[in-house]
N, C-alpha and C positions, 0 to 999 in steps of 0.2 A: 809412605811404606818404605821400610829399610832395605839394603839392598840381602839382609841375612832371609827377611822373608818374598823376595823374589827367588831368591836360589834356590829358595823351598818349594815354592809353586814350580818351580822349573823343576823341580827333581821329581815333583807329582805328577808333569807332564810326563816326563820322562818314564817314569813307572809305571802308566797308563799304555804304555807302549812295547814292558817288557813280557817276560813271561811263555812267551814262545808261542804253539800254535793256539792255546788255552788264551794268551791275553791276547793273542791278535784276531779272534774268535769274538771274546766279551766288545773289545773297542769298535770290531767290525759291527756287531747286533747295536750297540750304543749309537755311533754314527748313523747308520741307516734306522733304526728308529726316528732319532731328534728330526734326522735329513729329511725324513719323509712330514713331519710335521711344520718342520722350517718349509719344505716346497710348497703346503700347504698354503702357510700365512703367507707367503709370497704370493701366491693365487690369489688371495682375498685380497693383498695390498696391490695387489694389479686391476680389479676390479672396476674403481673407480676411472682410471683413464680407460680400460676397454669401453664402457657405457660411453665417455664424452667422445671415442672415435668413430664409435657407432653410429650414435646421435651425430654427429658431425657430415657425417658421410650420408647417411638417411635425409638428413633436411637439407644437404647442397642438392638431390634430386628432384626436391618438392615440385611438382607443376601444375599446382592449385594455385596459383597464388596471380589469377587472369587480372585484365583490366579492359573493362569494354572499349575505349578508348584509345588501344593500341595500334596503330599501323598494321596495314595489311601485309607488309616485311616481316612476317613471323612466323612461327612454328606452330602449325594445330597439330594436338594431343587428346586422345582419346583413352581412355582406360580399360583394358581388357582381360584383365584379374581372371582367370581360371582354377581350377582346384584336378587333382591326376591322381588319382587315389589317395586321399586324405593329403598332397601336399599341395598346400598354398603357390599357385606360381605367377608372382607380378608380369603384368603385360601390358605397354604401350605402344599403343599404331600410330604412328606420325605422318606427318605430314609437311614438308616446307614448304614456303611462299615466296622464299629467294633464296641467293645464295646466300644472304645474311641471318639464313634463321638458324639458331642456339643448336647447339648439341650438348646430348645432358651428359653426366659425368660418367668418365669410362669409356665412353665412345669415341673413337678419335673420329668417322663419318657418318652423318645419317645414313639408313641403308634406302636403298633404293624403292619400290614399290613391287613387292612380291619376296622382298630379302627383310633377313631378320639379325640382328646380333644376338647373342646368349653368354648367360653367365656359365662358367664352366659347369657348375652342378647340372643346368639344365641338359648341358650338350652332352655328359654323361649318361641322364633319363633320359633324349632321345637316343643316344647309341643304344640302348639296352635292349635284348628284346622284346624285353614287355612292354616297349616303349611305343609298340608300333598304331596306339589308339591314339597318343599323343600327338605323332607325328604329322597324323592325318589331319587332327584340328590346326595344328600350327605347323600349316601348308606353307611354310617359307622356307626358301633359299638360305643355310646358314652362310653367312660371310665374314664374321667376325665373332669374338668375343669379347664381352663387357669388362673392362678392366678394376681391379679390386677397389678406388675410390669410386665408381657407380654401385657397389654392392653393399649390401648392410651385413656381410661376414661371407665367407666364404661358400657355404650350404646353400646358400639362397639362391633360390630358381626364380629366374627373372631372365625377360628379351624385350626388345625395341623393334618392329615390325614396320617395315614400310608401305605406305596408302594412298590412296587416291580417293579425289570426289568427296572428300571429308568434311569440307567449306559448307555451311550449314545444317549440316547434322545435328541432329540432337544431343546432348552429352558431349560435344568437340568444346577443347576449351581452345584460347589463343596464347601465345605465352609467347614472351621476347626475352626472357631470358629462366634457367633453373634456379631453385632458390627458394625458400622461405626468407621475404625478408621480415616477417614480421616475428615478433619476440613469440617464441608458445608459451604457452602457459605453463607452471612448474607444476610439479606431481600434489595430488592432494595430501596435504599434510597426513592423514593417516595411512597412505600408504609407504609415505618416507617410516612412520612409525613402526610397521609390517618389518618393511626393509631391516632396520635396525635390531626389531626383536630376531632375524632370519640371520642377522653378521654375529649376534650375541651367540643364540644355539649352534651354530655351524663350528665357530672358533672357541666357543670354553672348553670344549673336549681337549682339542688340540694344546691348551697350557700342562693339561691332566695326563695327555699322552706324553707329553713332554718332561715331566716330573720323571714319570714311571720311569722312562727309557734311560735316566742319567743314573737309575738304580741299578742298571743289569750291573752282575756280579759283585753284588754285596756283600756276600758270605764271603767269597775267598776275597776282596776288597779288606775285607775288615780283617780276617787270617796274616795276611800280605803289613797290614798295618801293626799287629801285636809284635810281630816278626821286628819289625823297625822299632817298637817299643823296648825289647829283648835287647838289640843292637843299643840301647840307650839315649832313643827319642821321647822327648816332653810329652804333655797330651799336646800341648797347641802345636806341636810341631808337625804331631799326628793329624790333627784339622787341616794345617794346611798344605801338607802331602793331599789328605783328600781332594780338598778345594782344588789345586793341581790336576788330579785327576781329573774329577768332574770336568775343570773348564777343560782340558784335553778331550772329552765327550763331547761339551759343546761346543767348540771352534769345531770338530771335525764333522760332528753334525750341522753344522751354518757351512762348509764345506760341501756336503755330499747333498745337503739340500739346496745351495745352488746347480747344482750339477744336473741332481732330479729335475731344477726348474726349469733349466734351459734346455736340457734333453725333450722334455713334455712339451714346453712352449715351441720349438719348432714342430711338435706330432699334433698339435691343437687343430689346425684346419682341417685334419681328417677324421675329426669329428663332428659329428650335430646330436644333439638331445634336446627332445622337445623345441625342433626348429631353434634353438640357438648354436652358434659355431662362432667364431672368432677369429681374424687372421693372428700369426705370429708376433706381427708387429704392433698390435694393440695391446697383446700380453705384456704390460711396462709396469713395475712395482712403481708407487710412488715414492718419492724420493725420500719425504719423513717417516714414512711408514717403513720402510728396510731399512732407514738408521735404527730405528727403536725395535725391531725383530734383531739388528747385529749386537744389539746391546743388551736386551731381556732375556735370549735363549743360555748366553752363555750366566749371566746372572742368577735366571733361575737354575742352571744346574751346579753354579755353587751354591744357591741357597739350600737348598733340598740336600746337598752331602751332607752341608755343614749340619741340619734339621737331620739329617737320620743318625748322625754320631752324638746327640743328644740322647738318643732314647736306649746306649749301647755303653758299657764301659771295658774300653781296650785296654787293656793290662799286660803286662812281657808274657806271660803264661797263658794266654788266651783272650779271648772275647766273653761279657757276660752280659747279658738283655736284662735288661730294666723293665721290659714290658709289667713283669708280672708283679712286679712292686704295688700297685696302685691298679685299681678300675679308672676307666676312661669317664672324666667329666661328661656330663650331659649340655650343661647350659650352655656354656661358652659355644657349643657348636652350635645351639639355637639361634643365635646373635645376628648370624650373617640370612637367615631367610626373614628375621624378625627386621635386619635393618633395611633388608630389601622392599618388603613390604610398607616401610617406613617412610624411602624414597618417593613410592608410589599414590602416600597417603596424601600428602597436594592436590595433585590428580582426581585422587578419588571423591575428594570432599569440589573438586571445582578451585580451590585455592591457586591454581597455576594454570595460564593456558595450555591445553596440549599441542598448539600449534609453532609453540616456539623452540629455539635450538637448545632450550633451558627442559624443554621435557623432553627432547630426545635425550640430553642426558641422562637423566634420572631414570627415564626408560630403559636404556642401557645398562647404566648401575643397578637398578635393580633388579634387573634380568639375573645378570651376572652375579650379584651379593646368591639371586634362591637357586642361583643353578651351583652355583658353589657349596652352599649349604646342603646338597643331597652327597657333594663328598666329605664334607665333614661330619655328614651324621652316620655317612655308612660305616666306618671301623669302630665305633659304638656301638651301630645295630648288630653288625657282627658277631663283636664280642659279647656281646648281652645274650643274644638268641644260644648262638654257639655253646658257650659255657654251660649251658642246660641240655645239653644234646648227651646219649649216651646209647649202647644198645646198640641191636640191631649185628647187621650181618660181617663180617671180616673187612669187606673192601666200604660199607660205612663206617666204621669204626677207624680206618687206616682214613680216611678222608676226614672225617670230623675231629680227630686230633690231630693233625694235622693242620687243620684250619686254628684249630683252638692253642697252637705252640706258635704259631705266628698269624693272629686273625688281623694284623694289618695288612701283611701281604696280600694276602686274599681277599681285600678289601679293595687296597690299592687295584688289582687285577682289574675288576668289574666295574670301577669306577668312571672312568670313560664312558663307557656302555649305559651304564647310572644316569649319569649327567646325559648326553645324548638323548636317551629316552626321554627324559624327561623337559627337554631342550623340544624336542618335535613334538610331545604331549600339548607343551605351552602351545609352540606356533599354530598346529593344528585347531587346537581351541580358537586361540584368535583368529583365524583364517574362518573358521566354519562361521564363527559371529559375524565378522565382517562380509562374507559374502552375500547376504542380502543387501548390502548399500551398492554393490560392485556387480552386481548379477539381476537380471532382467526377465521375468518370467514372459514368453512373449504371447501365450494362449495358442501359441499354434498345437492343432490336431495336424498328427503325422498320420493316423488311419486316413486321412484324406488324401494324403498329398505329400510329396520329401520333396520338391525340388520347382523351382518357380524360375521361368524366364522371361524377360524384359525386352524389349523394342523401342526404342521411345523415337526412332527416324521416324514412325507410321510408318503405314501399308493398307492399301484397298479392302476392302471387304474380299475380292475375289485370291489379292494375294492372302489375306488373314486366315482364309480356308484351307487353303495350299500350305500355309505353315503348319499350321492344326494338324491337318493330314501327314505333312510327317513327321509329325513328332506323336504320334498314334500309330506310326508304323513301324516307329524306331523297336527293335525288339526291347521285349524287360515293361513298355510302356503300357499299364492298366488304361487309364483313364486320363482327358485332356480338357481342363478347364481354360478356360478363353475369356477375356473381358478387355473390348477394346473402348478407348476413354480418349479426352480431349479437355482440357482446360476453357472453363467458361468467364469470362467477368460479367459479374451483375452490373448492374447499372446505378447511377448515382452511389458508385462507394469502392475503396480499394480492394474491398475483399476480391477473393475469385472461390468457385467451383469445381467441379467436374460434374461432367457428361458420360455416361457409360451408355453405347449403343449393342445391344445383343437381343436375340433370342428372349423368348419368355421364360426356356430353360436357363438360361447364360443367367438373365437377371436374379432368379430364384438362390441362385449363388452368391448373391449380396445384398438381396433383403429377403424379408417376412412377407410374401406374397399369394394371397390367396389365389386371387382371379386378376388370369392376365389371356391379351388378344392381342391379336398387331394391329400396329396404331396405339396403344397403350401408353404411358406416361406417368412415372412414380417419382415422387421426390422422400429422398431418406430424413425422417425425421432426427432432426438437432439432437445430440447426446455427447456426454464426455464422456468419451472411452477414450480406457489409458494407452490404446495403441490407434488411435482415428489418423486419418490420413488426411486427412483435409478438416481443417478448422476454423471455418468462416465467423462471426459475429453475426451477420445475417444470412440467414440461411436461405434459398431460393424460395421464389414464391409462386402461388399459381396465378396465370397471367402476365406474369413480368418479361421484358423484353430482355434480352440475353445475348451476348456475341460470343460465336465461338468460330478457330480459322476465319477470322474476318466476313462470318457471314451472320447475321442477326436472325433469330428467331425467339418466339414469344412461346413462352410455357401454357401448353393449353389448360383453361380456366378448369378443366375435367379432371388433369393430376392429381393421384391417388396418393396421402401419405400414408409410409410404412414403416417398418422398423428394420435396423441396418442387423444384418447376418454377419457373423465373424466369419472370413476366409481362413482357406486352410493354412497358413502363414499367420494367423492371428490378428490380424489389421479389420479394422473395419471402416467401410464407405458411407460416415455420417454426412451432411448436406452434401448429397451428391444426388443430379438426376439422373435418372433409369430412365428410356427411353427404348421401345422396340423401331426398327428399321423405316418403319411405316409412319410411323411420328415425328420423324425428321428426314424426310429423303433426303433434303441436299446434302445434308453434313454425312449421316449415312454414307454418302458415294464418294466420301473424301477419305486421304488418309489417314489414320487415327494411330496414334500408341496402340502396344499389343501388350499384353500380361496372359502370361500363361501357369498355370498348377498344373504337376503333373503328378500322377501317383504311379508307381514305381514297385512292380515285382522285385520285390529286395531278395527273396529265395536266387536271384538270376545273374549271375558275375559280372560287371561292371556297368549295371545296366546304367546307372550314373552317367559313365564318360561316356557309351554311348547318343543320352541323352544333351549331354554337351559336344559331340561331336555332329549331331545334328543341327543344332544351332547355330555351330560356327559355319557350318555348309549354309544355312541362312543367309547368315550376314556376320561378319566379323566383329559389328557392335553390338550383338547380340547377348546381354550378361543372361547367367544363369548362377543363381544362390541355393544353396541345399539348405531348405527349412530348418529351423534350431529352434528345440522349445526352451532353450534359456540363451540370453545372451549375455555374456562377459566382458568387463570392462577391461580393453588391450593393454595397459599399464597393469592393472589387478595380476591379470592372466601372465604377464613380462616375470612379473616380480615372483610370481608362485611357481613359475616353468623353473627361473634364475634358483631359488628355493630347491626346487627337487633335483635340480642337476648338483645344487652343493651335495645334498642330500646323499646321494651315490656316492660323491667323492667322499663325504663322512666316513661312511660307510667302510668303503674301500681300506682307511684310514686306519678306523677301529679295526678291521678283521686282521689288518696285517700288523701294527703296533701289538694287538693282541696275541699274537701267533708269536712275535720276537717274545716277547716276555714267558710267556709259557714255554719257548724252548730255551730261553735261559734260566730257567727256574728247572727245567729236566736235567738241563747239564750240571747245575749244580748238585742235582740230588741222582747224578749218575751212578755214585757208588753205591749208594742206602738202595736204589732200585736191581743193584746188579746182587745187591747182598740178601736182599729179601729172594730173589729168584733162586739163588743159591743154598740158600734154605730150606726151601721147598715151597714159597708160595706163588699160586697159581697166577699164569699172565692175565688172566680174566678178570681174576680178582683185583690185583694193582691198576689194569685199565678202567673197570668199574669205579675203584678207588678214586682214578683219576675224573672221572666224568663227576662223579658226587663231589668233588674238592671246586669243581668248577659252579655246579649248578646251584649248591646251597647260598654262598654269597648272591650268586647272579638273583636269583629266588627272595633275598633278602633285599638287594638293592634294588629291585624294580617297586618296593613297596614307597619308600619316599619317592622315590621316581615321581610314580603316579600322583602322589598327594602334591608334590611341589611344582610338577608341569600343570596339574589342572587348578590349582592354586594362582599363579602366572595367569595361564589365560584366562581364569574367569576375573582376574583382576584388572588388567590390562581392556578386556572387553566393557569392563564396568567403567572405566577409566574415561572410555569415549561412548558410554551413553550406548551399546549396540546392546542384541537381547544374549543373554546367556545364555550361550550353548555345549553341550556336552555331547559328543558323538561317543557311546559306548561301543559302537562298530571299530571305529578309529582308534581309540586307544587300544583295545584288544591287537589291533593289527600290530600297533608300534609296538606293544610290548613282545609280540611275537618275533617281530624283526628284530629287536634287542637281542632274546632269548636264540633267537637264530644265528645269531652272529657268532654269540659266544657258543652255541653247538658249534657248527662249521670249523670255527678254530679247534677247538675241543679233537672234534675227528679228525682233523689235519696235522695234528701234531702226536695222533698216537704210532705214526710209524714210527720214528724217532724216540719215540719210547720203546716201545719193543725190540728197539736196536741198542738201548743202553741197558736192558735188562740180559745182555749176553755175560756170561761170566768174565768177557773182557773188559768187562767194565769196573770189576775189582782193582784193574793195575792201576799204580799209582804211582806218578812220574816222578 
């Protein structure tokens, strides 16, 4: 590059800069567009290290990881997971066996036995006053606070609880130190696939907002440039004044979007959405990933000057558009969803595994080729539909020619929004197909029952009453089902059983029983069911001798087989014996496991934590689970939660990239609006005007939207062999949120309109 064409770009820098409050206005809108898109990509290129210090920080807590075989020098841990109105809140009771037992991450001391540490979110939900149902179940002493490496993001409610008496309990694990040291398992290949199709839709908008934004003030751009042609500049001189410009857009945009990123990344802790938060210091772009954003932003904004002074010829005497020369090809813009498809076609035929890092590419690319393809076929569809429009009322008429003297601008506008829709069209499709491989129907009936509690220390018959009772006192509480159980082994063979001792009522709740007396004695007939709880090979038999709590008894030769009842949780108790009180006193008189159903006046405010604050007056190893008729696989759920929070920032994204362009498309059409009012046409009408200039493209581009997002995902679905599916709910919605978006801007920029329709809007600097 010669030093005469650096002087040049440096003089386009320079003139990107002049022009007084009018170009420091265009450069300001430029800048914070690009910026807000460059903050963007910097969030996604941060991504990848937040998940690995997540993960990091998550598995240095593990204390699953027992070994029977430990020394009695260690730390028992108990698990005590609770939920406080829909929020999930980690909980472990400890316990130590010397001074040498571990403390897990975060903690500088175990707490004592009746003290607790908390992570800051938590000690906020108890300060609160609503807090005070809380507080009562987790009856501890604060003493401390868990420090940010024991937490898995800043939001998360989590404490460590100090205990006693824990040394053989049931559920107590032993543990000599925190830690996972075993390798986990890596994410199923098709949800890295999810992931990938989710980084594609999020970030193609943002190249598209990023074009746009290196176009504000084009019109007097190109004014400003004939002016230099006058003065007796070349064309190519004139290109690369532009190019100059432009890059003076994106360096200040790569500027203002660092700014944005660092300002947001210290405000990130004081957020959570969908239980995800993040501290500051996880927020780290990756290293190659912010070289190649410092090097693409400002490239594509000289590529796109130098692409829009193609389709213009700058002359000393003026500007003159080429648009109308020629109709816009059709085919060529077919190409990029025909080669997307293309990519995909390996896949789809089975020619390529999808498991490898060879079809996440191609997944990507192809993603990327049809999502691109809905902006290159919109300034065709545009121009195609448009040209045939005519008629109709003043302020249509002022919109659709309008649209039709420059229908790529209007093209460009809604493009983003285009793509996006059609970006969540896709993902949605594949989300809805894939959730039957990730999602678990689990048969549970909630008319029965929302909320099921556990015991697994035993308790007497006399105390199993006394629990029943109050948790049948608890307000909010309907009905209390009870079923106390003990593990059986058969004889001659590894299998084991269970024993369920109750009532003839109690049993009737876990088989098909006709005629029942005390003394009685049922064994559940053998069956696969896809939720059984016990799954012997041999199933108990009548007569056979049996141990259970170390005391032998023989199944009377009289046992009835029956058929197993699904519980209100959806589980059923296949080889299991039924037994009333009378048919086995001694075991009868011993402790046993408790399981409790509980159904629940949901009309009755909190009767939940009520019902969990009873519990924890129990016994502090008391869990209690709120019944779910489908269950969700936590990586599935991670990656669709991660999804919808980009989703918002998209969102955000679009509204506000959208709002600069439309008010630099007002300022440039300041005078024609002050001149029309001056004339005498009515504000109403030019507002009208304005709403129809927006809505007709927006109306047009959502039509390949929709063909190219459900296109994508029924392909992608097909890809991995899942059923195809099409949620006509779901797309209606997306499209509304599209169409919503660009209302909202729409109405938000017509003050600013009616403020340049003031007769001062004539003057002319």
């Amino acid at each position: 590059m010669s030093a005469s064409w650096l002087r040049q770009l440096a003089f386009g820098v320079r003139l990107a800069c002049r022009g007084g409050v009018t170009g420091w206005t265009r450069v300001a809108l430029t800048a914070t567009a690009v910026g807000l898109g460059v903050a963007f990509l910097l969030l996604a290129a941060s991504v990848p290290n937040l998940l690995e210090a997540r993960d990091t920080r998550v598995a240095a807590r593990v204390d699953d990881a027992q070994d029977p075989d430990l020394p009695d020098g260690t730390l028992l841990v108990v698990m005590t997971d609770t939920e406080f109105r829909g929020v999930t809140i980690r909980g472990r009771l400890l316990q130590p066996q010397s001074a040498a037992a571990p403390t897990p991450p975060g903690v500088s001391a175990l707490p004592k036995a009746g003290e607790m540490v908390v992570s800051p979110a938590l000690a906020e939900l108890l300060a609160e006053p609503g807090g005070a149902l809380l507080r009562a179940r987790l009856d501890y002493r604060v003493v401390g606070r868990i420090a940010d490496e024991g937490l898995a993001g800043p939001g998360e409610f989590a404490y460590y609880a100090g205990g006693d008496q824990l040394d053989g309990k049931a559920g107590v694990r032993r543990v000599a130190a925190f830690g996972n040291p075993y390798p986990s398992p890596g994410p199923d290949p098709r949800l890295i696939l999810m992931a990938v199709v989710a980084f594609v839709v999020l970030l193609a908008p943002v190249a598209i907002f990023i074009a746009a934004a290196v176009r504000f003030g084009g019109e007097s751009r190109e004014r400003r440039l004939a002016a230099l042609r006058l003065m007796g500049a070349d064309l190519a001189m004139t290109r690369r004044f532009a190019a100059g410009e432009a890059l003076a857009g994106g360096l200040l945009g790569l500027g203002v979007g660092a700014v944005i990123f660092l300002a947001g990344r210290h405000l990130v802790d004081r957020f959570t959405l969908w239980d995800i938060s993040a501290f500051p210091a996880d927020v780290r772009p990756s290293l190659p990933l912010t070289a190649l954003i410092a090097v693409a932003v400002p490239a594509l904004a000289v590529g796109v000057a130098l692409g829009v002074l193609r389709k213009v010829a700058i002359e000393p005497l003026g500007v003159v558009r080429r648009a109308g020369q020629g109709r816009r090809r059709l085919w060529w813009r077919l190409l990029p969803p025909v080669a997307g498809l293309a990519l995909l076609a390996p896949m789809l035929a089975g020619l390529v595994d999808t498991d490898g890092q060879l079809a996440r590419v191609q997944v990507g690319g192809g993603a990327v080729l049809m999502l691109m393809g809905v902006a290159t076929l919109l300034p065709w569809l545009v121009e195609a539909v448009v040209r045939r429009l005519g008629g109709g009322g003043l302020s249509w008429q002022l919109a659709i020619r309008r649209i039709q003297m420059d229908s790529a601008s209007a093209a460009r506008l809604v493009s983003g929004v285009a793509v996006a829709v059609a970006g969540a069209i896709a993902l949605q499709t594949f989300v809805a197909g894939m959730e039957s491989a990730f999602t678990d129907a689990t048969g549970a009936d909630l008319s029965r029952a929302q909320v099921t509690a556990a015991l697994n220390e035993g308790a007497t018959p006399a105390r199993a009453r006394e629990i029943s009772g109050r948790f049948s006192a608890t307000p909010g509480v309907r009905s209390v089902t009870s079923v106390a159980y003990t593990d059986v082994d058969l004889p001659d063979t590894d299998n084991y059983s269970s024993l369920v001792v109750g009532s003839c009522a109690e049993l009737r709740e876990l088989a098909r029983i006709s005629r029942c007396r005390s003394g009685d004695t049922f064994i559940v007939e053998s069956a696969r069911g896809e939720h059984d709880t016990v799954d012997t090979a041999e199933p108990p038999r009548p007569g056979a001798r049996v141990t259970a709590l170390g005391t032998g008894w023989t199944i009377p030769a009289t046992a009835t087989q029956v058929k197993a009842r699904t519980l209100p949780d959806g589980s059923t108790w296949n080889r299991t014996i039924l037994a009333t009180p009378a048919a086995v006193p001694a075991l009868a008189a011993k402790p046993l496991r408790l399981r409790y159903f509980i159904d629940l006046d949901q009309t009755r405010p909190d009767t939940g934590e009520l019902v969990r604050n009873t519990a924890a007056q129990v016994s502090p190893l008391m869990a209690v689970y709120g019944i779910r008729e489908v269950k969700v696989d936590s990586k599935f759920s991670g990656i669709l939660r991660g999804t919808l929070v980009g989703t918002v920032a998209l969102l955000l994204l679009i509204g506000t990239s959208m709002l600069a362009t439309t008010l630099d498309q007002l300022r440039e059409r300041r005078a024609l609006l002050a001149a029309l009012t001056a004339f005498g046409a009515k504000r109403g009408a030019l507002t009208r005007a304005t709403l129809w200039q927006m809505a007709v493209p927006v109306a047009l581009g959502l039509v390949p939207a929709v063909l190219a997002g459900t296109a994508l995902g029924v392909a992608l679905l097909a890809m991995l062999g899942f059923p195809l599916h099409v949620s006509l709910t779901q797309l209606l919605v997306t499209v509304a949120a599209g169409a919503g978006v660009v209302a909202l801007v729409t109405l938000a920029s017509l003050p600013v309109q009616l403020r340049l329709m003031r007769p001062d809007g004539l003057r002319v600097e």
